[in-house]
N, C-alpha and C positions, 0 to 999 in steps of 0.2 A: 099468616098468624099461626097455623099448624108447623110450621117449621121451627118459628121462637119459642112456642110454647115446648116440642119438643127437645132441641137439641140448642147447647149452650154457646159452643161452637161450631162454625164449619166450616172445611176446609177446602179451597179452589185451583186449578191450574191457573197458575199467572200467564193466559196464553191473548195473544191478538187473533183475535177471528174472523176481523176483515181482512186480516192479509192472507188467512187462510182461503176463506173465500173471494178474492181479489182475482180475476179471471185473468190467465196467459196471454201475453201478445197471439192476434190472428194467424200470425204464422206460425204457432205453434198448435197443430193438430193434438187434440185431448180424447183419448179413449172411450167409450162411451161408462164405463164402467164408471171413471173418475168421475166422468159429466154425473149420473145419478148419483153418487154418493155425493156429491157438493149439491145436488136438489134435495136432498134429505135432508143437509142437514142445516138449509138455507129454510127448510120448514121448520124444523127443530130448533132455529134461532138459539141455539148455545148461549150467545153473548147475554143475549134478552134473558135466557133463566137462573143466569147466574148474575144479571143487574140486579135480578128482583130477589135472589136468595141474598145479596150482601144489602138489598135495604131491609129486608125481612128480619137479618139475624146480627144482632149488635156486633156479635166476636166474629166477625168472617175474616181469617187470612188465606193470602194467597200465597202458594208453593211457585217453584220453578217446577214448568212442565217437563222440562229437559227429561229423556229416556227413563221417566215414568213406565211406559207401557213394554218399555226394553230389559230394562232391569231386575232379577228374578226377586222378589220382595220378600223371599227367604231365604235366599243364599248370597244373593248380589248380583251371580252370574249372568253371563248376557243370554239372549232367545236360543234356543237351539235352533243351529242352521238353516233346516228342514223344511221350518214354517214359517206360513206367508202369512205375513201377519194382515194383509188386508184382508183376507179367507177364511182367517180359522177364528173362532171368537175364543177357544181356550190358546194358555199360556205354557208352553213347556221352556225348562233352561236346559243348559246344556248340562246340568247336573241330575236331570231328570224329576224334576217338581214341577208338577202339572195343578192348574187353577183356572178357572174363567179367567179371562184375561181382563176385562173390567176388574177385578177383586183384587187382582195383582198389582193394577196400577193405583185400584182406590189404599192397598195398602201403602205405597211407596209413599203417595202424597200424605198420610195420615205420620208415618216417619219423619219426612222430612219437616213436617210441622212442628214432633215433636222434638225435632234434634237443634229445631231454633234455626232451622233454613225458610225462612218466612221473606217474601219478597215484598208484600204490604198487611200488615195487621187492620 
């Protein structure tokens, strides 16, 4: 209710989450690192809070997730080489503009919304 009430629209990664989370064949050994962050975020249920935000809020569209988080959301440019983006939570490009890296992708998808790249209204 605090969501509709606040905000008119909002905007989502059009992403599949069970295939993200869908486990490798056995015979493909997974790093323990991978293992934990797919238990994270198998708590965190992503899919589950973004059900409940598109019945919460009338205008929810959803963006292509496509290189959101690659993308520098002020210049264009791609990541700078340097950084591992499972690592670092800021965002530098190779033009040198540094941001959280969440803000950079929340910017791209706020773009893409507005540019009328909307994959479901």
């Amino acid at each position: 209710a605090r969501l509709r009430w606040r905000y008119e629209t909002v905007v989502v990664e059009d992403t599949d989450w069970r295939a993200l989370m869908s486990r490798p064949p056995a015979e493909e050994q997974e790093e323990p690192e991978r293992l934990n962050r797919r238990w994270f975020a198998r708590i965190a249920s992503p899919g589950e809070i973004r059900l409940a935000i598109q019945q919460s809020v009338e205008d929810t569209r959803q963006v292509d997730a496509a290189y959101t988080s690659q993308r520098c959301s002020q210049c264009g440019a791609d990541r700078a080489a340097e950084v591992d983006p499972a690592t670092e939570r800021e965002y530098r490009c190779e033009a040198g503009h540094r941001m959280a890296a969440w803000q950079n992708a929340a910017r791209n998808l706020l773009a893409a919304a507005a540019s009328g790249e909307v994959v479901r209204a």
